[in-house]
N, C-alpha and C positions, 0 to 999 in steps of 0.2 A: 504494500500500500504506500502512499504518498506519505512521506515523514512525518510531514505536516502535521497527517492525520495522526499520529500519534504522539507525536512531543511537541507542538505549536501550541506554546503559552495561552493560544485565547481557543482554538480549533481544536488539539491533542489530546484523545480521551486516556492518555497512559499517564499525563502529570500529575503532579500529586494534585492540583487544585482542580482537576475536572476530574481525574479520575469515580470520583462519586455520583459522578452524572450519568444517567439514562441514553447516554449520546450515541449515534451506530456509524458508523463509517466504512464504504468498500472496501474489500480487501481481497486478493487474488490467494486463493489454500488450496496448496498443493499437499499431497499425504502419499508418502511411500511407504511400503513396507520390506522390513528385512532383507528380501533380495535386492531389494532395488528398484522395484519395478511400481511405475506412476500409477495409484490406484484413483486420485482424485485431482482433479485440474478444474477449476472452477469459482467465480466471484462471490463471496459472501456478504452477509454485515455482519462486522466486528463490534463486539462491544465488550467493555469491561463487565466481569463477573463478581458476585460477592459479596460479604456486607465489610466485617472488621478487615479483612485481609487484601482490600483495594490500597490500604493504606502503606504495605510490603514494596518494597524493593522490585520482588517479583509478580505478578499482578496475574489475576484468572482471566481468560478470555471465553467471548460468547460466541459461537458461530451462528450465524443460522441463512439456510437457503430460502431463499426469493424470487419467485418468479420477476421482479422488478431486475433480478440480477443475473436472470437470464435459466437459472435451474431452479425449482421449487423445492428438491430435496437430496440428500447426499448420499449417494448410490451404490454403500460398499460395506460390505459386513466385517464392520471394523471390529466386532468381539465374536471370536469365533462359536463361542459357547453360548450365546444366543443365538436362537432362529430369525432374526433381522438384520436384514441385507439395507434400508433407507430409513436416514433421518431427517425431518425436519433442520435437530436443533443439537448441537454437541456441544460440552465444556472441554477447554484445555485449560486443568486444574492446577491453581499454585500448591494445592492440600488444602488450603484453607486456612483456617487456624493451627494446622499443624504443620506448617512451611519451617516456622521454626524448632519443630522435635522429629518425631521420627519420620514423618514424612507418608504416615502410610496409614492412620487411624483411620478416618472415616471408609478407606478402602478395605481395612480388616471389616470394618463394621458390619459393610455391606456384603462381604461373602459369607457374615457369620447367618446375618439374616436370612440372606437368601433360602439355606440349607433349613430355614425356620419354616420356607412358605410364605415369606413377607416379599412384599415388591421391594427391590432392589435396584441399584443405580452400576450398570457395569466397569470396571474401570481397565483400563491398560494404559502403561508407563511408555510415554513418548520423549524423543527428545525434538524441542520446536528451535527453530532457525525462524527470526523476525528481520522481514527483510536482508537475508542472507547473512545476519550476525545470530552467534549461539545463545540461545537464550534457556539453555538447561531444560531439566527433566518436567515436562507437564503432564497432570493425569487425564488421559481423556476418559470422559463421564459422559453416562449420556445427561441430559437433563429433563428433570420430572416436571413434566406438565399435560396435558389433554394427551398431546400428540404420544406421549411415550404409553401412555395409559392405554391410548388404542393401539400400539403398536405392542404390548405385551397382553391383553386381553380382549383383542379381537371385537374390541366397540369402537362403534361412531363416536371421531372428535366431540364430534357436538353431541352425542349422548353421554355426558359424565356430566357430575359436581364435583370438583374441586375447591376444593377452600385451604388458603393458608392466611393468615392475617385477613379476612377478607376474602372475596368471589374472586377465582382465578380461571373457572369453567363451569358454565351453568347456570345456577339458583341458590340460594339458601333456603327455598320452601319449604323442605323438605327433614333439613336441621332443627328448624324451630319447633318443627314436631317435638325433635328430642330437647329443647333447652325444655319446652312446655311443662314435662313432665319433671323438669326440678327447679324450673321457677316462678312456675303457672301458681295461681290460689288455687287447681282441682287437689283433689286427695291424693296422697304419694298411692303408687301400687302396693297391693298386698304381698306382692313376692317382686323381687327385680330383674329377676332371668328372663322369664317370658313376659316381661311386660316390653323389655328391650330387645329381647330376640330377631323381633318382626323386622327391627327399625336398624340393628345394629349385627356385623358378623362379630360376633362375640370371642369364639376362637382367636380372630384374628388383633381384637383388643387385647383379650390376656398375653399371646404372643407379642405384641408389640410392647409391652409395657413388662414383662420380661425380656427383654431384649435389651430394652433402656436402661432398666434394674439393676439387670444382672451385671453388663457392661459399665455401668456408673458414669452416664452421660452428665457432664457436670453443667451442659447448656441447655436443659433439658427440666422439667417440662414446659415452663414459662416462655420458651421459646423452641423455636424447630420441631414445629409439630405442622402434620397436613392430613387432611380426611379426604377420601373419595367415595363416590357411588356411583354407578351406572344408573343413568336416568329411567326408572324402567319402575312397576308396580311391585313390584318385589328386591329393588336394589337397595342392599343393606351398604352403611359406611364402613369401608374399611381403614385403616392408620399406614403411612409410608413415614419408615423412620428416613432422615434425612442429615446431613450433614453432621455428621455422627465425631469431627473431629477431638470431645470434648471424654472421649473414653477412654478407659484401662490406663489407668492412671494421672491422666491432667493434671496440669497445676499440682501437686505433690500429693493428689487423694490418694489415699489408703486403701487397701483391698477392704478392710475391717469395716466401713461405711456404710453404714445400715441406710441403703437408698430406698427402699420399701419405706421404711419407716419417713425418712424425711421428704421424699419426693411424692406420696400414693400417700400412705394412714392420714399421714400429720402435717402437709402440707403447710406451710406458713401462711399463707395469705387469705382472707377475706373472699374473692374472690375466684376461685382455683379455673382453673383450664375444665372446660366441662367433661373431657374424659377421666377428669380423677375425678370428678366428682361420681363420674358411672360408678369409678372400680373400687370408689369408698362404700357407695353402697348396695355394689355387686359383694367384697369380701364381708360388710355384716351379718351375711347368711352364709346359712351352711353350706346351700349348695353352690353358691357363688365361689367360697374357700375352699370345697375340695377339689372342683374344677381346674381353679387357677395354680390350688398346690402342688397336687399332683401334672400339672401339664410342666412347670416350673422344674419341679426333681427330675423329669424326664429328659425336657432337654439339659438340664444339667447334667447328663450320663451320656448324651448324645448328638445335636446339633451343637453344644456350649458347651462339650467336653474337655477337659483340662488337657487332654490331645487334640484335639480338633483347635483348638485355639492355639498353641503352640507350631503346631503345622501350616497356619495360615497363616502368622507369625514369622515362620521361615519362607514361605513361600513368596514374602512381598519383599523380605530382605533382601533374598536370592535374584530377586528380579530387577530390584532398585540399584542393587552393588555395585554392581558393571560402572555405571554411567554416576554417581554421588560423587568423587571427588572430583571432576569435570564441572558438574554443576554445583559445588560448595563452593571453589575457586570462582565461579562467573559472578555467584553472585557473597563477593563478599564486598566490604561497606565499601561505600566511596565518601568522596567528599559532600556529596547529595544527602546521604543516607542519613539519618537520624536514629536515637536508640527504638524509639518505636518501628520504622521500617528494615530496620538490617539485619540480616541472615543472624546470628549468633554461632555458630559451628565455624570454627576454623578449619577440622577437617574430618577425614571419616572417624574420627576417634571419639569426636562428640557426636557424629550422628549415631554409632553403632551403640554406646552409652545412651541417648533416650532409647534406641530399639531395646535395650532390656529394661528398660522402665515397665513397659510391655509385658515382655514377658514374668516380670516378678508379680508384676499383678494377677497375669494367668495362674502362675504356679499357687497361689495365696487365696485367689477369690473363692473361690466353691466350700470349702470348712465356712468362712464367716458367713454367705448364705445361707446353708445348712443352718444353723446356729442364730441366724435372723429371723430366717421362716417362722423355727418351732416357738421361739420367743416373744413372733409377735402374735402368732396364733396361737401358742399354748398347745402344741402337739405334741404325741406319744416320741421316744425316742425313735429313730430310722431299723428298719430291718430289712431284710433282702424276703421279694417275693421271684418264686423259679417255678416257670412251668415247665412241663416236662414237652418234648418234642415229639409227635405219633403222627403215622401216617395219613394224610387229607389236613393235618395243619400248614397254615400258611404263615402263620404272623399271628401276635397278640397285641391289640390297642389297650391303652389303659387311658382312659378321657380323652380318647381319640386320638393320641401317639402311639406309636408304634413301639416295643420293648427292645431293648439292643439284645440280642443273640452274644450269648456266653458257652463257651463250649457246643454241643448240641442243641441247645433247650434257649429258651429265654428268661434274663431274670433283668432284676432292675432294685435299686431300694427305698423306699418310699414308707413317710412317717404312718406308725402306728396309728390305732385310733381315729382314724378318717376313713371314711368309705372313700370308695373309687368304683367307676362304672368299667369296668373289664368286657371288652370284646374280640372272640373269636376271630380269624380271617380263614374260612375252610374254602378246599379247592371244591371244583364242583362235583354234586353229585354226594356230596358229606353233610352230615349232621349229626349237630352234639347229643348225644344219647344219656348222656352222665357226666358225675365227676367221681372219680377213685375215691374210697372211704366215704364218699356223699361233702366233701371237701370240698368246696365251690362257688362261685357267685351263686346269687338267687337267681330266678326265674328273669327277673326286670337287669341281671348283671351285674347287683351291687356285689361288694366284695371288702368287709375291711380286717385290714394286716391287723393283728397282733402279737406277731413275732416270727423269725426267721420261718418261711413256709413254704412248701412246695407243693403245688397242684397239677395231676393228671387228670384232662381230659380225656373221657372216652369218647368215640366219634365210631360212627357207621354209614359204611358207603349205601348209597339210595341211587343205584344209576335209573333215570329215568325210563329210559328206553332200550338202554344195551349196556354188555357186561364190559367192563375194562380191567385191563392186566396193571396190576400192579407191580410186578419188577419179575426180571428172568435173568438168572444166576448162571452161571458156568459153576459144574461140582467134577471133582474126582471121579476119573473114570470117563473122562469123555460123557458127561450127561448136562441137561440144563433143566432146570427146576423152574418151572411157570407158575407163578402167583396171579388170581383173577378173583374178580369179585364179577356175582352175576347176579341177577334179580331172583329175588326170594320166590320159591316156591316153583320155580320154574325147571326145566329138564333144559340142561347143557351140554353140548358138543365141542371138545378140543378137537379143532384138525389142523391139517399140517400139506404144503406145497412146497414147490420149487420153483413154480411159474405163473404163481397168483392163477393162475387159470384150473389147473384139478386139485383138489382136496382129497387129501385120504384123512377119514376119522379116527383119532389114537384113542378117545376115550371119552362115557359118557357119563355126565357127572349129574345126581339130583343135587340140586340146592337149595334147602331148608331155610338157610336164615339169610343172615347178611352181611355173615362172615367171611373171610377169604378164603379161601380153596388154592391146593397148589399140587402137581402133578411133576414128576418126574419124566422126562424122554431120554432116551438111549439116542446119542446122536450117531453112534454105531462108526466111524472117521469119514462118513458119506463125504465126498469133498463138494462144493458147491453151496447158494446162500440154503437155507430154511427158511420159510415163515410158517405165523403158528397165528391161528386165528380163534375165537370163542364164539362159537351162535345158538342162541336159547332159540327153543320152541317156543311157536306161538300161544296165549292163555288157551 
């Protein structure tokens, strides 16, 4: 772009005295990747990015396509792990507030979410050239607004509500529904799950505000919050965490920080963010508490894993390394620079020191959770629940998470003295018949631990229409062992081909229940394929 445009005293939106401004300016972006080879050649409008962090040495830029500018959208699937090839609208990220520490927060943030189910913001580590001077490592992000919303869930721009300070897409019509209900003169609800159910995805509240929690967003909740909905008679509000730079550690916070308590229970203020006011009076009830605590312990064994965090930890080190002391040298102070906008790292030695700020947080948070939870909710001590693993199981939910898999089986640990809604995942054609000892959720799924437990399911195959083999063994002796399940009460035939075309019958079996059955063949060293097939007579 023309200099002008960016450093001209009265025109230049990069100076420090405009930089704050809303101002957009052409600019020709070109974008190569790795090999080398030109994926984007095309005019934008440039604008500065940001709120605190316009004020940096380094400054975020805004891209975005224009038909005014000749292309309406950018036509290159710049993150290979999303299914999206065109954007509107992309960031080249200073980090943010984290420009000056590790460099890499809100990008942890948002892959830790992602793994949650929460809409997420993609990032990959570029290095940008402004006007053919280096200008160090930028994250490209996409950026949230309508456009991104219908590009990850498949609606009309113009079908969402978006809100963040204010209308960013849509209506508020539809909100005030929900402020109604805690600031109307009607009567509170008599329960608050399903009085908000209709209006709100609820799941995706308690994961959001687990996320935030658990992370310890220290800019968080009075600020950097956004809701969406699809405009439709049944679109509930979802939460998009966002600009996440203010976690795992900030400013010198403690793992030990009871953010439940100061950000959600007890909020300081008079008038809170009306999502805590939900989850204040979603956790006074029971079922609101065991919902959120048990989804909370889960992923704390699993998407928030004291591994999984560590691992995404190294994975942004690994990727930033390369190219950090290129870009700590470009931008260290000048005579320009003031203590508020200048890098502070002289070299990799102080970037690689916050990146274990990082990590000591990881290694520390999860015990002082544990030990916040039960304290603020007064729960039984933790014990380990372990189902055992049987054939036609798929998976166990426990409030709609899924249990991490421990050796064969699955277990998980999760406080005493709470119920928990426990659901099966059977392959098809299976159903729960029992539980071993009569050990078990009730009928409706409830279930509550009180002490180290293990539960088998018994489950029985119900093939609708036709019999299915359950596993065939090679045995000693040159023989294979065919395992089937066939419909009850029916008469069964095993036979056996070489050319899908003639059947010879090896055996006919009645089948009483809805047990397995298993047969033995003498494959005799015949060379050539077998197949072996099951057909029940008709009723």
């Amino acid at each position: 772009t023309a200099p002008g445009n960016l450093f001209d005293s009265d025109l230049g939106i990069y100076t420090a005295d405009n930089a704050g401004r809303e101002w957009e300016r052409p600019a020709f972006f070109e974008w190569f990747e790795p090999d080398g080879s030109r994926a984007i050649g095309q005019t934008v409008g440039l604008r500065i990015h940001g709120g605190w962090s316009r004020k940096y040495d380094q400054k975020s830029l805004r891209l975005y396509a224009r038909d005014r500018y000749g292309e309406s959208a950018l036509d290159h699937r710049f993150f290979r792990e999303l299914g999206v090839d065109s954007f509107r609208r992309l960031l080249l990220r200073n980090s943010g507030n984290g420009w000056k520490m590790a460099f890499m927060r809100d990008a942890i943030g948002h892959e830790l979410v992602r793994g949650m189910g929460l809409d997420s913001q993609a990032w990959r580590p570029s290095v940008v050239y402004l006007n053919g001077h280096y200008w160090g490592i930028h994250n490209l992000r996409e950026r949230i607004d309508r456009h991104f919303l219908a590009n990850h869930h498949g609606i009309a721009p113009d079908g969402i509500d978006l809100l963040q300070n204010g209308i960013r897409a849509g209506d508020m019509e539809h909100w005030k529904r929900l402020e109604q209900l805690f600031t109307g003169l009607t009567e509170k609800p008599a329960e608050w799950m399903p009085a908000l159910e209709p209006l709100v995805n609820l799941d995706n509240l308690f994961d959001y505000v687990i996320a935030e929690v658990f992370l310890d967003n220290r800019d968080w909740p009075l600020n950097n919050e956004q809701q969406w909905r699809p405009r439709t008679a049944t679109g509930r509000w979802r939460w998009i965490p966002y600009d996440m730079d203010g976690i795992l550690g900030t400013s010198g916070r403690r793992p030990w920080i009871n953010t439940l308590h100061g950000k959600i229970l007890y909020l300081p203020v008079k008038q809170p963010p009306l999502f805590v006011s939900m989850m204040q009076a979603l956790l006074k009830e029971p079922r609101g508490r065991e919902r959120f605590v048990h989804r909370y312990t889960t992923h704390m064994q699993t998407t928030l894993s004291r591994a999984r965090l560590l691992r995404v930890i190294d994975d942004k080190q690994a990727r930033l390394a390369p190219e950090m002391a290129q870009h700590i040298a470009r931008w260290q102070p000048t005579e320009h620079s003031s203590p508020q906008s200048a890098l502070p790292h002289r070299d990799t030695g102080d970037w690689l020191a916050e990146v274990q700020v990082l990590r000591n947080f990881a290694e520390a948070r999860h015990e002082h959770v544990w030990d916040d939870l039960q304290t603020s909710f007064k729960l039984g001590e933790p014990a380990t629940l372990q189902v055992g693993d049987v054939p036609g199981l798929l998976g166990i939910e426990v409030e709609g998470l899924a249990l991490p898999r421990r050796g064969g089986d699955w277990a998980a640990r999760f406080f005493t003295r709470l119920p928990m809604r426990l659901t099966l995942r059977l392959a098809k054609g299976w159903r729960l018949a029992g539980w071993k000892n009569n050990s078990g959720p009730d009928a409706e799924g409830r279930f509550t631990l009180n002490g180290d437990t293990s539960l088998q399911p018994q489950l029985e195959f119900e093939p609708s229409h036709r019999p299915m083999f359950r596993s065939t063994e090679l045995e000693e002796g040159d023989r294979l062992r065919l395992v089937f399940y066939g419909i009850a009460r029916r008469t069964h035939h095993v036979e056996a081909s070489t050319d899908l075309a003639e059947w010879q019958r090896l055996k006919t079996i009645g089948v009483p229940d809805r047990g397995a059955h298993s047969l033995v063949v003498p494959l005799g060293g015949e060379p050539g394929l077998r197949f072996f097939r099951v057909v029940s007579d008709p009723d």
